[in-house]
N, C-alpha and C positions, 0 to 999 in steps of 0.2 A: 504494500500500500504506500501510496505516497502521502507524508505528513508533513505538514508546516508546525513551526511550534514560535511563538511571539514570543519576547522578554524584552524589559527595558521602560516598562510601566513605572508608575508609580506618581506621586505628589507630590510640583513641582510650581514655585512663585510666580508671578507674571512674571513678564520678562524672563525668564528662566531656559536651560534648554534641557531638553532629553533627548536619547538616542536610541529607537526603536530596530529590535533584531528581529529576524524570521530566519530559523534555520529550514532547511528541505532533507528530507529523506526518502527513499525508495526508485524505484528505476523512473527514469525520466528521460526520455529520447531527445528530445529539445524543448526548448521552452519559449515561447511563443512574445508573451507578457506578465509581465510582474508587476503585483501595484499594493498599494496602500489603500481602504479604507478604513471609515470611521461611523459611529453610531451614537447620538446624544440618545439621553433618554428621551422619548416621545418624538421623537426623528426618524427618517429615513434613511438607511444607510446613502453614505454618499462618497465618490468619490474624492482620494485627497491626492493622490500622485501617482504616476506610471512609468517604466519606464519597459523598452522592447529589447530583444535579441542584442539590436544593435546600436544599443546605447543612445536612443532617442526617448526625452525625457516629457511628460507633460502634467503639471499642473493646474488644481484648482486656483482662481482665482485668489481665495481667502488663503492662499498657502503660500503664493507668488512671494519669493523675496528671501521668506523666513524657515521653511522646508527644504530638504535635500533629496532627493531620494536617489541610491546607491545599491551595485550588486558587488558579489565575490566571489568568482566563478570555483577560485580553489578553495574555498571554506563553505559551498554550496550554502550562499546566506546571501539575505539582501534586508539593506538599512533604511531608515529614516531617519535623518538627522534635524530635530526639530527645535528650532531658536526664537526665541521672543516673543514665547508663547503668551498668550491670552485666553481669560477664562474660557472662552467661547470653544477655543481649541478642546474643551475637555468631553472626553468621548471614551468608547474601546472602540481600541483600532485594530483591525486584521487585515493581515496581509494574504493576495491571493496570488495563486500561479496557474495563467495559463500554458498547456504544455499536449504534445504528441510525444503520443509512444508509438515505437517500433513498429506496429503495424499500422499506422498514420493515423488513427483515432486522436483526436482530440478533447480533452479534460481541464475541468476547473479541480483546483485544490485551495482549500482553507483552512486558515489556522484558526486556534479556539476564540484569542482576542486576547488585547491586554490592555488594561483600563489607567488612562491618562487624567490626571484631575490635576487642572491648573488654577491655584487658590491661595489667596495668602492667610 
């Protein structure tokens, strides 16, 4: 099976930054897109960042600036680097992988979430 697993949550000041991980495991043929979302309570999930194969990067508006998002092909992980945070940013955030396997199928994968609260 392929699993995603998020760390790097936690309770962090305005202004403040954190730096969200997603590791991968299990066979994965290529990977298509990788992204970031987010979930407030009483919200829609929505997207926050994406990046593809080939290192094209695209952002939400409300992240422009202050968000990174990054992979690491030899530590099969990919980051989010999040600065200047503001309450509003507080959410759980999972990261997804789109990805084909070996016999060209194509699959979402999800991690469980790991919950950001920006509060002084």
């Amino acid at each position: 099976q392929v699993q995603l697993v998020e760390s790097g949550g936690g309770l962090v000041q305005p202004g403040g930054s954190l730096r969200l991980s997603c590791a991968t495991s299990g066979i994965i043929f290529s990977i298509d897109v990788m992204g970031w979302y987010r979930q407030a309570p009483g919200k829609q999930r929505e997207l926050v960042a994406t990046i593809t194969s080939g290192g094209t990067t695209n952002y939400a508006d409300s992240v422009k600036g202050r968000f990174t998002i990054s992979s690491d092909n030899a530590k099969n992980t990919m980051y989010l680097q999040m600065n200047s945070l503001k309450p509003e940013d507080t959410a759980v955030y999972y990261c997804n992988v789109y990805y084909k396997t070996r016999d060209g199928n194509a699959w979402d994968a999800w991690g469980q979430g790991t919950l950001v609260t920006v509060s002084s």
